[in-house]
Legacy VTK file of the C-alpha trace (Angstrom):
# vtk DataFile Version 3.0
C-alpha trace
ASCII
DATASET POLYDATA
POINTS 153 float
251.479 37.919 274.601
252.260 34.217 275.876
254.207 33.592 279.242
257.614 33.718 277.458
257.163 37.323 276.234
255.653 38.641 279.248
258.815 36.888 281.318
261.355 39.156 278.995
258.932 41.902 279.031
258.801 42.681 283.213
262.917 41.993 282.283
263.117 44.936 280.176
260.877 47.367 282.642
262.828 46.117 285.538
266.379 47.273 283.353
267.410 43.705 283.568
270.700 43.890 281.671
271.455 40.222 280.676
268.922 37.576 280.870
269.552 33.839 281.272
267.596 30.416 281.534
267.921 27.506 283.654
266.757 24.345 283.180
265.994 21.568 286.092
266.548 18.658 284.414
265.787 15.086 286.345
266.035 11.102 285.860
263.953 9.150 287.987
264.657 10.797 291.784
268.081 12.624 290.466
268.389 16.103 289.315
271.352 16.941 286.692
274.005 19.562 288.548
276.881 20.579 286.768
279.905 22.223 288.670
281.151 25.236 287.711
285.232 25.213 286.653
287.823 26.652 288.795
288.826 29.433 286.397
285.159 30.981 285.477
283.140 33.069 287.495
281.422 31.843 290.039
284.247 29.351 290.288
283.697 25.571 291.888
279.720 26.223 292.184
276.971 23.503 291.452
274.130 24.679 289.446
271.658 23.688 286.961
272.104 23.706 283.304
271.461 27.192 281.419
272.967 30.375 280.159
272.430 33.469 278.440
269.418 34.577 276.087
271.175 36.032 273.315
269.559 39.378 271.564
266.558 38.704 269.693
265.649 34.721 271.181
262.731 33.295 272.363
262.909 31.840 275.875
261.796 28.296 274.075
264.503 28.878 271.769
267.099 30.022 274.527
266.258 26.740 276.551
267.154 24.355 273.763
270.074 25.917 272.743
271.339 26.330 276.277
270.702 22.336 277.150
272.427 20.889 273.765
275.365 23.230 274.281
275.928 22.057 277.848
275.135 18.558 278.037
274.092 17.216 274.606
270.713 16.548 276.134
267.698 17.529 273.143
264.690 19.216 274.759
261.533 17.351 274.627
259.193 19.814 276.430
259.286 22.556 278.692
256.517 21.472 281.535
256.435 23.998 283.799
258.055 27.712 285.038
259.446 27.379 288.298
260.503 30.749 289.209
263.081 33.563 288.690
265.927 35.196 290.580
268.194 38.385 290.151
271.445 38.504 290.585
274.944 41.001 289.781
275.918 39.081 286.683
279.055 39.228 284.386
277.523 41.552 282.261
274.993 44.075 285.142
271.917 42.583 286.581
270.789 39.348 285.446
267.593 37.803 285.807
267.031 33.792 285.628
264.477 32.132 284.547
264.076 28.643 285.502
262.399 26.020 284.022
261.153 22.326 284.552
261.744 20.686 281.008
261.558 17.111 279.544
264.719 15.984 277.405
266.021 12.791 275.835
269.721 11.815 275.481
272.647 11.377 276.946
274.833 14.030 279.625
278.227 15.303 278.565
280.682 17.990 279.963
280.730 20.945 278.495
283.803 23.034 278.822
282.074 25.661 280.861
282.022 22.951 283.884
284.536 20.613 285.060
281.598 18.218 286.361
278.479 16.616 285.962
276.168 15.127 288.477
272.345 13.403 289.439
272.124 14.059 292.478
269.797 13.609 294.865
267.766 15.856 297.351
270.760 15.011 299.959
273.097 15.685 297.343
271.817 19.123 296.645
271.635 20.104 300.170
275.039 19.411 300.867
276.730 20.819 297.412
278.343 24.728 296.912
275.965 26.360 295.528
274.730 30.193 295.794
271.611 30.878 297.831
269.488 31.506 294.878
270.541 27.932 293.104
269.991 26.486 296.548
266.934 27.792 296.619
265.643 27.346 293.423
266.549 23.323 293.470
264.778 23.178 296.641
261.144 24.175 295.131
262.293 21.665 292.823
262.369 19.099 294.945
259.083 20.345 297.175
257.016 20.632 293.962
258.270 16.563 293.135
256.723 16.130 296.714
253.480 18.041 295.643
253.269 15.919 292.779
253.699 12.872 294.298
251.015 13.759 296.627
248.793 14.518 293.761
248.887 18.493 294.196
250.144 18.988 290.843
249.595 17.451 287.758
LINES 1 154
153 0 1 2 3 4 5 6 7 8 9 10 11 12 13 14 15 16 17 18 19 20 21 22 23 24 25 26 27 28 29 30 31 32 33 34 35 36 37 38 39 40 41 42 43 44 45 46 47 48 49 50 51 52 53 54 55 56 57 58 59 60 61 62 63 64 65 66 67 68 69 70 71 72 73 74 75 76 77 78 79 80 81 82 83 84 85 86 87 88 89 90 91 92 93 94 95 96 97 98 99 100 101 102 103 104 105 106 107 108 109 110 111 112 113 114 115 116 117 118 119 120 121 122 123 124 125 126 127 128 129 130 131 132 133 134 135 136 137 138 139 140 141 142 143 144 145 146 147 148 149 150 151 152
């Protein structure tokens, strides 16, 4: 069983009912935020790009589809799990998985979000965003500052 399966495995013991990806997706010293529109839930929030794994996809498969749906990026390569969170979804209790991934292409809007952003680590900090985004962009940015210290790889 590879990471991916174990990931929606532990989902399915824990009676995860709705599962959803996130990708953290950066150019240069800017990570892409998109803002969520006034009339969908969570309403006027920043996040990353993602959604729901529908029935049957592979986490791989769920992260591609997810990215050229909302921004018309194409996924190059998925470089690294950074973490999950759980939260009281739209459809029960959601888990995310979030993921550090390599795209090519151009951003767009997607009509899920009424904005689009690179932002910055100041941006980030001072954006609306729930505590679990918040938190999930910030071990973004520490593991960039790992890496640039030659932690990580």
């Amino acid at each position: 069983m590879d990471m991916f399966e174990t990931l929606q495995a532990e989902a399915r013991a824990d009676n995860i009912q709705s599962t959803v990806v996130g990708l953290l997706v950066a150019r240069g010293d800017r990570l892409l935020v998109l803002k969520r529109r006034p009339d969908d839930f969570m309403p006027n929030l920043w996040e990353i790009p993602g959604g729901h794994v529908d029935a049957g996809e592979s986490l791989p498969d769920a992260l591609a589809r997810e990215l050229a749906e909302e921004t018309a990026l194409q996924l190059v390569r998925i470089e690294r799990f950074l973490g999950q969170f759980d939260y009281a979804g739209e459809f029960g209790r959601t888990r995310q998985w979030n993921f550090i991934v390599t795209t090519r292409g151009d951003v767009i809007r997607h009509p899920e979000h009424s904005e689009a952003a690179w932002a910055s680590p100041e941006d980030t900090r001072r954006l609306p965003m729930t505590l679990e985004m918040r938190e999930t962009i910030n071990r973004y940015w520490r593991w960039v500052d790992d890496v640039k210290k030659g932690i990580h790889a």
